[in-house]
C-alpha positions as CSV (number, residue, x, y, z in Angstrom):
1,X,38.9,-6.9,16.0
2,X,40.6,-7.5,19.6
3,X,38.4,-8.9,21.8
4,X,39.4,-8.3,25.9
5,X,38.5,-11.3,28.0
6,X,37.6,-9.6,31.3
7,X,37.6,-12.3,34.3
8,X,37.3,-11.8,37.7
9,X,38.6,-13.3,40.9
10,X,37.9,-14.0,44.4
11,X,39.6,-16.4,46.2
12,X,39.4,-18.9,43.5
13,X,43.2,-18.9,42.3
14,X,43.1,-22.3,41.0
15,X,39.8,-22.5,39.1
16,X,40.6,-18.9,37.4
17,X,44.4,-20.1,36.2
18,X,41.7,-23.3,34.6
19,X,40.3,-21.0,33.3
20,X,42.8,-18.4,32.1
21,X,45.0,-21.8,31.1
22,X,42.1,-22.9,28.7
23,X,41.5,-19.2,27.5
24,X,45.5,-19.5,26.4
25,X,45.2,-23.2,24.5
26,X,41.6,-22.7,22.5
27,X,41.7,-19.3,21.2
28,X,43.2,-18.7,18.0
29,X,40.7,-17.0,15.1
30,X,41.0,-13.8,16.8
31,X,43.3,-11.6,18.4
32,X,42.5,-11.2,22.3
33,X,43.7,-9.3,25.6
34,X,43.4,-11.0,29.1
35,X,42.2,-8.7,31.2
36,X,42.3,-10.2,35.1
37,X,40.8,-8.4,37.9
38,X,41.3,-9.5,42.1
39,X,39.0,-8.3,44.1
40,X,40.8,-7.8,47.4
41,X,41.3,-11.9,47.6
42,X,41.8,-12.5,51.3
43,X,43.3,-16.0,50.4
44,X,45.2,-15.1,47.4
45,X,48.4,-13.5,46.2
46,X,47.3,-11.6,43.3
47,X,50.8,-11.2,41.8
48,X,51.0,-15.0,41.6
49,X,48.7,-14.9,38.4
50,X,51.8,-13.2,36.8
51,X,54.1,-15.5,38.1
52,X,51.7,-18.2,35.9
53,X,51.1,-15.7,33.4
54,X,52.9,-12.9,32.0
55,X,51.3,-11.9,29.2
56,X,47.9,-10.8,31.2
57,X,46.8,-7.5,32.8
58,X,46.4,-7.6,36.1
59,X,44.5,-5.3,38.0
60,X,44.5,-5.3,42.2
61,X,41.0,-4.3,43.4
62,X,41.6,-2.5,46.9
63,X,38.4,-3.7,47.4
64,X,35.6,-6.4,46.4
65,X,33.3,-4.3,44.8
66,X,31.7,-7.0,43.6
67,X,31.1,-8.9,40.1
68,X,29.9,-5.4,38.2
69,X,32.3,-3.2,39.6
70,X,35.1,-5.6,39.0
71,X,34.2,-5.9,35.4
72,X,33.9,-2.4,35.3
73,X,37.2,-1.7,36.4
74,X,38.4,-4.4,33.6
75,X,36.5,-3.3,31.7
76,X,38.2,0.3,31.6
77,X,41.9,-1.3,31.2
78,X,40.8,-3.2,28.6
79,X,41.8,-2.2,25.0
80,X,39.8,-4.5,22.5
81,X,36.6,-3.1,20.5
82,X,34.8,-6.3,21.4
83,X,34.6,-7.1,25.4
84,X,33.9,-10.7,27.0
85,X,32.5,-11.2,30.7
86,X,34.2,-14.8,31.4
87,X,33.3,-15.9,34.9
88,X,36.4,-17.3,36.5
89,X,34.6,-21.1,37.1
90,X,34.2,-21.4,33.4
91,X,36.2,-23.8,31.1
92,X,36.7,-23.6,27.3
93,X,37.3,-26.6,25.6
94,X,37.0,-25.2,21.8
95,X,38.0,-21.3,20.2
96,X,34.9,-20.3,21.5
97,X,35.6,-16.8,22.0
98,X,36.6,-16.9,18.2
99,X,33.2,-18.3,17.4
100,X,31.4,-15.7,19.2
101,X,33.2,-12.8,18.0
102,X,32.8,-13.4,14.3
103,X,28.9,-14.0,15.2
104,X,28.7,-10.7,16.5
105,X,30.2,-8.7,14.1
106,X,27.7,-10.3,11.4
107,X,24.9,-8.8,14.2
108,X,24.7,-5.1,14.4
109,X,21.2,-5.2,16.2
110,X,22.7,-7.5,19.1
111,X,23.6,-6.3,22.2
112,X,24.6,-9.5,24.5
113,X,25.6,-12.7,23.0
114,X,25.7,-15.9,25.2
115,X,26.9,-19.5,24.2
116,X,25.6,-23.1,25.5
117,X,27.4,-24.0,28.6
118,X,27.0,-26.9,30.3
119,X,28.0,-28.4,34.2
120,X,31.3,-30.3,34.1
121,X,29.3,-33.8,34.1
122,X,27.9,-32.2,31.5
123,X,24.4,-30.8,32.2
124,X,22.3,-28.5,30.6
125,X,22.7,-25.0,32.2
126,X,19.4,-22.5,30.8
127,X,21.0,-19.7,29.3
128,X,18.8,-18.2,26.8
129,X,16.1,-16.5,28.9
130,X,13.1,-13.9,28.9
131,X,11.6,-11.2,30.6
132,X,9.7,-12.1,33.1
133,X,5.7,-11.9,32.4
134,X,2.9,-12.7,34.2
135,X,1.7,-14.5,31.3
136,X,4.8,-16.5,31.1
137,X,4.6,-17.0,34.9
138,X,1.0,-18.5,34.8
139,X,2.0,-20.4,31.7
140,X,4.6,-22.4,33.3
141,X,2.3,-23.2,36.5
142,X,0.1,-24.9,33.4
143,X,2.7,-26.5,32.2
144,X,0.5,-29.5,31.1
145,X,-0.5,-27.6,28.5
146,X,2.5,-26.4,27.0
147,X,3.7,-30.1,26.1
148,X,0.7,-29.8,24.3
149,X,2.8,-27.8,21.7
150,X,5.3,-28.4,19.4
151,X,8.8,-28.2,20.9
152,X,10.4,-25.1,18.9
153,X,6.8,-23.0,19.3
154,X,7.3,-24.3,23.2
155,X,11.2,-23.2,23.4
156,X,10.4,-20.0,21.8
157,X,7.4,-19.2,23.6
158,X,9.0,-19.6,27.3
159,X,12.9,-20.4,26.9
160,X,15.0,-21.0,29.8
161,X,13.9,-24.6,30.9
162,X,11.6,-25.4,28.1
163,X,14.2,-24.7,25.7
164,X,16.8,-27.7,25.3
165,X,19.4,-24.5,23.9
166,X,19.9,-26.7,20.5
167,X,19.5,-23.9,18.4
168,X,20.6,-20.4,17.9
169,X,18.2,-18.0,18.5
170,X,17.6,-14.7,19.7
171,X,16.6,-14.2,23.2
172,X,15.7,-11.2,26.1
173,X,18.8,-11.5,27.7
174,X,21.8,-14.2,28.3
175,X,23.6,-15.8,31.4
176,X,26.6,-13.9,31.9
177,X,29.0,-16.4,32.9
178,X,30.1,-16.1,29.1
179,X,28.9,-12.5,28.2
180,X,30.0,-10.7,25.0
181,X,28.9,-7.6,23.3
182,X,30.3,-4.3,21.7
183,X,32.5,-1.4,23.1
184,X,30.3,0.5,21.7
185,X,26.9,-0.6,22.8
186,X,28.7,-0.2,26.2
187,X,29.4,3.5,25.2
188,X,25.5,4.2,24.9
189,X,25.0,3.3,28.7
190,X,25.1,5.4,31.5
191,X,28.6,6.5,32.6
192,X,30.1,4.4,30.0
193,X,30.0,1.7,32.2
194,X,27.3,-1.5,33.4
195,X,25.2,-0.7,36.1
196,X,26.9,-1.5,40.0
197,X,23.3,-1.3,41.7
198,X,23.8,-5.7,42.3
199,X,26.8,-7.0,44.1
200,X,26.1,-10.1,42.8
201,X,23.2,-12.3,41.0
202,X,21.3,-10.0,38.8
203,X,23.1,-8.3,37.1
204,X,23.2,-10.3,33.4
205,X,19.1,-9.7,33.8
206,X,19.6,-5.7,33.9
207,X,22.7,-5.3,31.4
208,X,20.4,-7.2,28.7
209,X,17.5,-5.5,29.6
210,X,19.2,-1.8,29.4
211,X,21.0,-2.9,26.1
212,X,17.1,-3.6,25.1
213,X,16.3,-0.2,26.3
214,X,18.5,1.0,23.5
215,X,17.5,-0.6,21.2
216,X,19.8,-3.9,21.2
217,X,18.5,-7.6,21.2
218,X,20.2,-10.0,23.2
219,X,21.5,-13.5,21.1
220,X,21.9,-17.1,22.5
221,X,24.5,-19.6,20.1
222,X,24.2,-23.3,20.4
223,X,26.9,-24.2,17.9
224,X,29.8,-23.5,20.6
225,X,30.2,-24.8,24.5
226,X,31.8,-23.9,27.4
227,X,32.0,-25.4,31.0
228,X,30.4,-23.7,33.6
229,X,31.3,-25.2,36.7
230,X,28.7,-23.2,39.2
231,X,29.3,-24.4,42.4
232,X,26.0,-23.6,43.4
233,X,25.2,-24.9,46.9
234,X,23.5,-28.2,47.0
235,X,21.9,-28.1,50.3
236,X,18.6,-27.1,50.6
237,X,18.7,-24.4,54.0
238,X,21.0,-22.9,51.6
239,X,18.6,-23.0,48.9
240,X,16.5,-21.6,50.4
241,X,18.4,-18.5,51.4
242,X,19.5,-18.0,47.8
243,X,15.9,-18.2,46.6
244,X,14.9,-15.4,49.1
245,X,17.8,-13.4,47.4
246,X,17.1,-14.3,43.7
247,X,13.3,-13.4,44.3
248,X,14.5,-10.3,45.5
249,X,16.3,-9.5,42.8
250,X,13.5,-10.2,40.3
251,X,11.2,-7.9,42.2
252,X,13.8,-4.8,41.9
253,X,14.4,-5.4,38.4
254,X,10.4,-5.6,37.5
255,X,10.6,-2.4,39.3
256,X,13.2,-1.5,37.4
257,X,11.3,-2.4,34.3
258,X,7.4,-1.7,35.0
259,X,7.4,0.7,38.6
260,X,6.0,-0.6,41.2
261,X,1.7,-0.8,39.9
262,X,-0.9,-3.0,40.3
263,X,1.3,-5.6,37.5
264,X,4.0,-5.3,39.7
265,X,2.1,-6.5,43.0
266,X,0.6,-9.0,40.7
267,X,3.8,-10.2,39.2
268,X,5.7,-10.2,42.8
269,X,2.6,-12.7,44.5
270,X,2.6,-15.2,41.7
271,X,6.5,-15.4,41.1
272,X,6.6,-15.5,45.0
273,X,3.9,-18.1,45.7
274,X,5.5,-20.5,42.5
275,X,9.2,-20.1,43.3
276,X,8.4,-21.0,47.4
277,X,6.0,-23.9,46.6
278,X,9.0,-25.8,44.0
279,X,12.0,-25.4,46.9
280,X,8.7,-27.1,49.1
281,X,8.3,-29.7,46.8
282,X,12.2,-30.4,45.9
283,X,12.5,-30.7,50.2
284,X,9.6,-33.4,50.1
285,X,11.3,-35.4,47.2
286,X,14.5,-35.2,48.9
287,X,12.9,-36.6,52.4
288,X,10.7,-39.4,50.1
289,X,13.9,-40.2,47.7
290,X,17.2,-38.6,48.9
291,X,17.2,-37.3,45.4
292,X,18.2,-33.7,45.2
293,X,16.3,-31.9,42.2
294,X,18.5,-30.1,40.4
């Protein structure tokens, strides 16, 4: 079993040789391949990752294509039967590739398989998520009532924020800042490849949901960590102009999933109405405290 790491820059040489560097120091149950793809840096020298690291394979983007297409295009130099989506920003700190490989292979009916990460001060990121409902949308507007039940029904019911990701469990789909699955469940997708139709944001969402499609479950695994570093933006204008572009998102892949019907238009009001009031209230408890919600 060789399992090809597939990570993928942009301008962030110095986060992805942390990353590449703690690749090199904590894997050691399996046999790997790094696989390193520039996308067209501007502000870096691509060949200076082989300077730092001979043993990769680097591949020069002419252009940014963005995250899928630049996992693609690692994804088709890559030589290992088992393939991991490692996001540049992410740190290992144990063999958890190792881990998460020898889970897999004991999982034929898993498509995706995502580990607990964690911020580098060492905060929960959500990464065992569902589907998106209507159900599960009203549900978490009565959220009252769901600490009416007890935690593991709770966890399994909603996930992503209700689940405190201390167990392994099976999931709809995973985060895919630490991504792993099969060359072979890849081979069952169209083209042989993940879908491009996202530049960015999204796409772990559809991948897990088209690996469902055929038939695949996605996994989440709580017994390994890594360190996500997600430099997400903290200030709130630009919070809001990332919530604009992850509601968009979510409407085209319930399109994707349902068309666009009377559940859709039903879906899209509540979802939109939810999201906008929480960024409203995280701006008044940032003017009342100076407290950013997280």
């Amino acid at each position: 079993m060789l399992v090809s790491v597939i990570i993928v820059n942009y301008n962030t040489f110095q986060i992805t040789c942390d990353c590449i560097e703690s690749t090199i120091k904590h894997t050691h149950g399996v046999p790997y391949e790094i696989v390193l793809v520039d996308n067209a840096s501007p502000k870096d020298n691509a060949d200076d990752f082989l300077v730092r690291f001979p043993g990769i394979t680097l591949i020069k983007s002419k252009e940014n294509g963005g995250f899928a297409k630049g996992n693609n295009q690692g994804i088709a130099a890559a030589k290992g039967d088992v393939l991991l989506l490692l996001n540049s920003d992410t740190i290992l700190t144990e063999d958890s590739i190792s881990i998460a490989a020898n889970e897999l292979k004991k999982r034929p009916d898993v498509g995706a398989l995502g580990v607990r990460l964690i911020y580098p001060d060492g905060g929960l990121q959500h990464t065992a998520r569902l589907f998106r409902s209507i159900g599960n949308e009203i549900l978490d507007l009565l959220r009252v009532f769901l600490l009416l039940l007890p935690y593991r029904k709770r966890a399994e019911l909603m996930m992503n924020r209700y689940f405190k990701c201390d167990f392994n469990t099976y999931c709809d789909w995973v985060i895919g800042a630490f991504m792993m699955f099969n060359k072979t469940t890849l081979d069952l997708m169209p083209e042989k490849k993940l879908d491009e139709r996202f530049f960015m944001y999204g796409e772990d969402q559809l991948w897990c949901y088209q690996f469902f499609e055929k038939g695949f479950r996605s996994y989440y695994m709580a017994n390994t960590t890594v360190i996500h570093i997600n430099n997400a933006s903290t200030e709130l204008s630009k919070q809001l102009r990332l919530l604009k572009i992850f509601l968009d998102l979510e409407l085209k892949i319930m399109d994707y999933r349902m068309g666009k019907n009377i559940y859709y238009y039903v879906f899209a009001a509540i979802l939109t109405l939810k999201e906008m009031a929480r960024y409203y209230i995280k701006v008044a408890v940032f003017k009342l405290s100076g407290h950013k919600m997280r």
